[in-house]
MIKELUM-704952 format. One record per atom (N, C-alpha, C): residue in three letters; x, y, z. Coordinates in steps of 0.05 Angstrom, whole numbers, plus 5000, padded with zeros to 4 digits. Each point is the difference from the previous one (the first is absolute). Example, Ala and Ser with C-alpha at 12.3 -4.5 7.8 and 13.67 -1.06 7.14 Angstrom:
// MIKELUM-704952
Ala526448865156;Ala498250245000;Ala501850245000;Ser499350214986;Ser501650245001;Ser498550225014;
//
This chain:
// MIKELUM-704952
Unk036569528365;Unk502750034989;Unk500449814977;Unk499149814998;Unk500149744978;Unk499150084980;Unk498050104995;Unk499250154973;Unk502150144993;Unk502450155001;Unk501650144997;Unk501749734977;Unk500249785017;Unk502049824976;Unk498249884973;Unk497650165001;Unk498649784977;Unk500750234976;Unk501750225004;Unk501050094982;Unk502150194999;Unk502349845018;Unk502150175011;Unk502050094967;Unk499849904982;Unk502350144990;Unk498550394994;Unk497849965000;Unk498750344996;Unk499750115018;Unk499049825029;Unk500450185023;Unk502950095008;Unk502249884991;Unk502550095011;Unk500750224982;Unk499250054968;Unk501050074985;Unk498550334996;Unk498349985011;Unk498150215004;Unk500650125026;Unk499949905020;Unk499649995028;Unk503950155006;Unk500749775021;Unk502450065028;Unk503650004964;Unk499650004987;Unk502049924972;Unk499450174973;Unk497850235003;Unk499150194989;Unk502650194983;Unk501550015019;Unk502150214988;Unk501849784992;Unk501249794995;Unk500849794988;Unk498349994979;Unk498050024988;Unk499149904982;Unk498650144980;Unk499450024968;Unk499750144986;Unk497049904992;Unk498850234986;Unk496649834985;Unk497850285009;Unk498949874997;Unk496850145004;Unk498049895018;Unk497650165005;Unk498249795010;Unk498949785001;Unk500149894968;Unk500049785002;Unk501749674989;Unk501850135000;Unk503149865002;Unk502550214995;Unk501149805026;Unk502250055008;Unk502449754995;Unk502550095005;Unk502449834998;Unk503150105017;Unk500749795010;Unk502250175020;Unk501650104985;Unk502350265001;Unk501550174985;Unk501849854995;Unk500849974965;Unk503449884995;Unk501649955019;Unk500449805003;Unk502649875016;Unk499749925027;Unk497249955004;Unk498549835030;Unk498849844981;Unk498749825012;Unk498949634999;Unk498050154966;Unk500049884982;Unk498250054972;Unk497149825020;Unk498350175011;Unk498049975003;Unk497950214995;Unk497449834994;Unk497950214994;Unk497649975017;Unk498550115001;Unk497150005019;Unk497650234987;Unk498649935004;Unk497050104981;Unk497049945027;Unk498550235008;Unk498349985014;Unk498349874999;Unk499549834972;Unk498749715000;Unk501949864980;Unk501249865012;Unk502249854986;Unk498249864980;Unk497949855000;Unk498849844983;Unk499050164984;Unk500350264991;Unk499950194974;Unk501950214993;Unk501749884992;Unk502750105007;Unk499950294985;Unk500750204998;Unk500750324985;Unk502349974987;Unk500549774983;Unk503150064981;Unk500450254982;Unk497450125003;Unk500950224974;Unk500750255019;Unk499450015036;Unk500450305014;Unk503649815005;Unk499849785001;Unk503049945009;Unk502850064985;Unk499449904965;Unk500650074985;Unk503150244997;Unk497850235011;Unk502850304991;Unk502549945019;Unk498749855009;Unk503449985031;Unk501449735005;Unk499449964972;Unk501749724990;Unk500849974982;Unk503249854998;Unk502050034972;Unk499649714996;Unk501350034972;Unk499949804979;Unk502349775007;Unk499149805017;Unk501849745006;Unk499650015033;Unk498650155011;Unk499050005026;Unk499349735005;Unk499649735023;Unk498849875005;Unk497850065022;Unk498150045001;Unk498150105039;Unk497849625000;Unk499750045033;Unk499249805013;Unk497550145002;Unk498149774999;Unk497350105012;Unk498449815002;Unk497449975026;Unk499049895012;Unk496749914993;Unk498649765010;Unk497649974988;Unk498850114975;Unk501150004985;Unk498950104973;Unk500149744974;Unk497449954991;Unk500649824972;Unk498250064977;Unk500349894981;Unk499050084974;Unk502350084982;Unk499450054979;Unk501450054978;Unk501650295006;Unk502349894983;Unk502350375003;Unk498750254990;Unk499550175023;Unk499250344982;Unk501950064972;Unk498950184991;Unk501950144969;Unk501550135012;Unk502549874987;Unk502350185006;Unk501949815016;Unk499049785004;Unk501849875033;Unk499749714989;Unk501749855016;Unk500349744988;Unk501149755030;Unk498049855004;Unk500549835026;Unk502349924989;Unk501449905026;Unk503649884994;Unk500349835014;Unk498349885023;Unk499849725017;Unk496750055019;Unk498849835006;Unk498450055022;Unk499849675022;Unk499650045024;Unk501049865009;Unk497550005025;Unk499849905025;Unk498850095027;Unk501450055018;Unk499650115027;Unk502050095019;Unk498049875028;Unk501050015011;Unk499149985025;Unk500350255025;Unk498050165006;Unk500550245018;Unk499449915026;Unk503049935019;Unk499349915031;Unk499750235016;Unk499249975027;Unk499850135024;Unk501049935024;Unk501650185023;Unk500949895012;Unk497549805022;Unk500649845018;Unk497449985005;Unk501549745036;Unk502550155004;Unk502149835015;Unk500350105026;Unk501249935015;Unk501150175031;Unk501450234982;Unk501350185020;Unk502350125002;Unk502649855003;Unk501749974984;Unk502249885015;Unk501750265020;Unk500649755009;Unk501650085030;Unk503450105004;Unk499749984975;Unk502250245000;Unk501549984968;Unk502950164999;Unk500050004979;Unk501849894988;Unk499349824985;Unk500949794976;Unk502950034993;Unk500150244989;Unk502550134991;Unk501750165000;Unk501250015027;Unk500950145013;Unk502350234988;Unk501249824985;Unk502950024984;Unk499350044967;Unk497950054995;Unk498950114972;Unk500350315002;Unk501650044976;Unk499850254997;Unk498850274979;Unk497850155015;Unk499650264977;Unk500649944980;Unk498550024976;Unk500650104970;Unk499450204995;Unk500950154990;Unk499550224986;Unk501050094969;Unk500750274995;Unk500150044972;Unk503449904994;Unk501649915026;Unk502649954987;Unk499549704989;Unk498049825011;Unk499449715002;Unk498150034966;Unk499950194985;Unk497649984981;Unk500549914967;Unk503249945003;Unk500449824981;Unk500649814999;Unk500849855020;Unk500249755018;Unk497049855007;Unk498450214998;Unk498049875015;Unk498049954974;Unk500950144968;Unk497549964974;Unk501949744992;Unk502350034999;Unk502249774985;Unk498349705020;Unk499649995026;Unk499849755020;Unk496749944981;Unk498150255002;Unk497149894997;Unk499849964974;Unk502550104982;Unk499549884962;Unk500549735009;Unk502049965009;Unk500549655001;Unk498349815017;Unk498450155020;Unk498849795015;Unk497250094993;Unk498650234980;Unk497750105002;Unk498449895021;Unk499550185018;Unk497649905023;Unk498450274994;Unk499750114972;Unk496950114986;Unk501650154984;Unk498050235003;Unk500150344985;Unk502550155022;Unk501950064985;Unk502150135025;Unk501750244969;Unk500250205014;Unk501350194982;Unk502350185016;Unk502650124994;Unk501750145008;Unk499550155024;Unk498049994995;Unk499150305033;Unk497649835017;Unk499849775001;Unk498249805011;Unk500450115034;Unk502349905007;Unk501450055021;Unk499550225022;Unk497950244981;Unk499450105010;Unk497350065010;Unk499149794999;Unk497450085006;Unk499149935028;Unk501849965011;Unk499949815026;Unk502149955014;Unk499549845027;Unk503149935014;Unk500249734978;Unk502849964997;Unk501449884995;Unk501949805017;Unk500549754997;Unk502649875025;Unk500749824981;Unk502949904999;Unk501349794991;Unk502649935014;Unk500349794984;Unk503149895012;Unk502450004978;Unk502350125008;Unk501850024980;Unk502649825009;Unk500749844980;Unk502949845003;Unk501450104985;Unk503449975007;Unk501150154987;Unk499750204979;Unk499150315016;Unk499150154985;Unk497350004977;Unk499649655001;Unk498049964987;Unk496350005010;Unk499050134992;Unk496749985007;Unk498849734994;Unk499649765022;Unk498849744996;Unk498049984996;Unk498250185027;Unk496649955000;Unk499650175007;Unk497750194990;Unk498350115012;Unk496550025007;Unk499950185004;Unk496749994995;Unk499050345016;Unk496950054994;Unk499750255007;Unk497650064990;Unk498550295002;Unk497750054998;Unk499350214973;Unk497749864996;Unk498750194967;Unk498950165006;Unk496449914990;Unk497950095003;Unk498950015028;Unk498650274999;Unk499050075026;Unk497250135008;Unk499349905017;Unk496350184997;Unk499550065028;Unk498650145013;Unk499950125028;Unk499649625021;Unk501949985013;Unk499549835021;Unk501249644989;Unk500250064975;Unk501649744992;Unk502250074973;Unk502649855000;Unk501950024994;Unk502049694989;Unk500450044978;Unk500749804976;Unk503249925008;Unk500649805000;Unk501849805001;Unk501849984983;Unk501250004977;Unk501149994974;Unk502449944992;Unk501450074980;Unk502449884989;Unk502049865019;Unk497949655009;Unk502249845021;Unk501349814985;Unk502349964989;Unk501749934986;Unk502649895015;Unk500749864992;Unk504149815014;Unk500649934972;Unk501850074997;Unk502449924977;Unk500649625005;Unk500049964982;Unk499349744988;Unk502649785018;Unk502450145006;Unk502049885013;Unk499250065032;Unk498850225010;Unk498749935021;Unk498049865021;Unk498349924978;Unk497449895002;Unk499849795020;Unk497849915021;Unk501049885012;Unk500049975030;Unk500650255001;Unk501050065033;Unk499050185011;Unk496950114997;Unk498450115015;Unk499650214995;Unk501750234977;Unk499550264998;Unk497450165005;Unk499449834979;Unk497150184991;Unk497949985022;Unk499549735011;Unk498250025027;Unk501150205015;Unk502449975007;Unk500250215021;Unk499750305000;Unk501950064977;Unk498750264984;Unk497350125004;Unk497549794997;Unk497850094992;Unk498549925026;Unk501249895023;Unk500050055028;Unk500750345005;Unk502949974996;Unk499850225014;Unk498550294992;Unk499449974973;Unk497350244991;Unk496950035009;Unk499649635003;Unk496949945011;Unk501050155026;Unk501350035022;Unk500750075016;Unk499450335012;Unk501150114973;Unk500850335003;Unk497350094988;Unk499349814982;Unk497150124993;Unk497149955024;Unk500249745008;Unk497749965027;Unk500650255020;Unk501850085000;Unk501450285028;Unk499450194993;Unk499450064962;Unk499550315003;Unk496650034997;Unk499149645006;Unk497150014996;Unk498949994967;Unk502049854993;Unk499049994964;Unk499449704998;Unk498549954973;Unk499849615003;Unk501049934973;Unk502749915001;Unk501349884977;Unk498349764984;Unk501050034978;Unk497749854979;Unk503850054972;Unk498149764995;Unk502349934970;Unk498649854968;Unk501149974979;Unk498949934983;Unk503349724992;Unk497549824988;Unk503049854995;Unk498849844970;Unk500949834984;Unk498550054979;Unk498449575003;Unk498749994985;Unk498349685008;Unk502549844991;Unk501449924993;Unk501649904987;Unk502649935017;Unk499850185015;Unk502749965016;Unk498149945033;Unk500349695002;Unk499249915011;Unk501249945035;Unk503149964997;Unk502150045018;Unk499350295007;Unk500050164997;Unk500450215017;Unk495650085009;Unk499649934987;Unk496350015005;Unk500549845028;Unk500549744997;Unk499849925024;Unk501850015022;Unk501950224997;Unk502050045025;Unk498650275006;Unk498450184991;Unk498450155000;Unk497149875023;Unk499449834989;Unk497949945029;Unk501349805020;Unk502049944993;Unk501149975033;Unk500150085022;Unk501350324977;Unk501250185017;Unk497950235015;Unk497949904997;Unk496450125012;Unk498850234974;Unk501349914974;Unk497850264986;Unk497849764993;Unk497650194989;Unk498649864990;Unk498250124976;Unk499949824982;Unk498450004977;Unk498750214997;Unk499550324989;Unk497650144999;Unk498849924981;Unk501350004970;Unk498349924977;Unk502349854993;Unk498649974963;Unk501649834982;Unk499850374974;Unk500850044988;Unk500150114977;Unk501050064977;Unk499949974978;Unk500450124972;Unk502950205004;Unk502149984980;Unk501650135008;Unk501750084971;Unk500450154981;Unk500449984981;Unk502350264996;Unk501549874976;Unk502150154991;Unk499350204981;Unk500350264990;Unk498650164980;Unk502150184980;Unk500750034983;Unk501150234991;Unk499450114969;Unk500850214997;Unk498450194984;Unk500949894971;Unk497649954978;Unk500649774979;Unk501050234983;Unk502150205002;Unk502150184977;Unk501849844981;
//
């Protein structure tokens, strides 16, 4: 099953996220208005020119283990490393967050407005959908949430875990991402997350919390040099 994460953004994007996502055989990209990610069947030779027709001019896309100089046509915009964990913990024993509630498409402008301000990655208008979703709302307001991306047969991605900056603090996000490690161990999937090297606070509340290290990798920003 591990081989599956040494190149999950193409196995998801190809694979169980197929009809979410636009491209060819040999790159693909999720459809306008889910996470600007891309994946390529050997990421370390990337296809910018099959990617190309199904990308507009001011697009930003994410993409994984790839380096060397920008293809024609495209222009790096940050590159950085990430860290891709695994769960690797008990089950917890029950659930975290009891009183978190569903997001869905009414929560989906509340929930791009929370992740512009706290960016915890690539998150776009229809993110929300790609997965369960749970957060906590105060006065009408959406504080923290968190929820699932990318997905490949038998393991299942962790993602946009975020608390608004006046919340921070008081446990959201662990518990949050309790109660998903949770729902995901039950349906028999093995949660895994990406967090970036740099953000070191949450890397290490990450192996606390029993994931562990798969790799280190290359992680770069791309958009089309128009």
């Amino acid at each position: 099953m591990d081989h599956l994460l040494d190149n999950i953004f193409w196995n998801t994007l190809s694979g169980m996220h197929a009809h979410l996502s636009a491209g060819t055989g040999t790159a693909r990209r999720y459809a306008p208005g889910f996470s600007p990610i891309v994946g390529f069947p050997d990421p370390r030779q990337p296809d910018f020119a099959a990617l190309a027709p199904f990308c507009e001019a001011g697009e930003h896309f994410y993409c994984d283990a790839w380096s060397g100089p920008a293809p024609a046509g495209w222009r790096i915009e940050a590159e950085s490393t990430m860290y891709r964990m695994v769960w690797d913990g008990v089950m917890p024993e029950r659930d975290e967050a009891p009183d978190a509630i569903p997001l869905g498409k009414a929560h989906a402008e509340q929930a791009l407005a929370l992740a512009r301000l706290t960016r915890p990655g690539p998150f776009g208008p229809r993110t929300i959908e790609l997965g369960e979703y749970f957060g906590h709302v105060d006065g009408g307001k959406l504080i923290a949430m968190a929820g699932e991306r990318m997905a490949a047969p038998g393991l299942r991605e962790i993602s946009g875990v975020c608390t608004h900056p006046d919340a921070q603090g008081r446990g959201y996000a662990r518990r949050l991402m309790l109660k998903l490690i949770r729902r995901q161990l039950l349906r028999g999937e093995t949660p895994f997350l990406h967090v970036m090297r740099a953000n070191e606070a949450a890397h290490g509340l990450y192996l606390r919390m029993g994931f562990r290290d798969y790799c280190e990798t290359v992680v770069r920003v791309v958009t089309p040099a128009c």
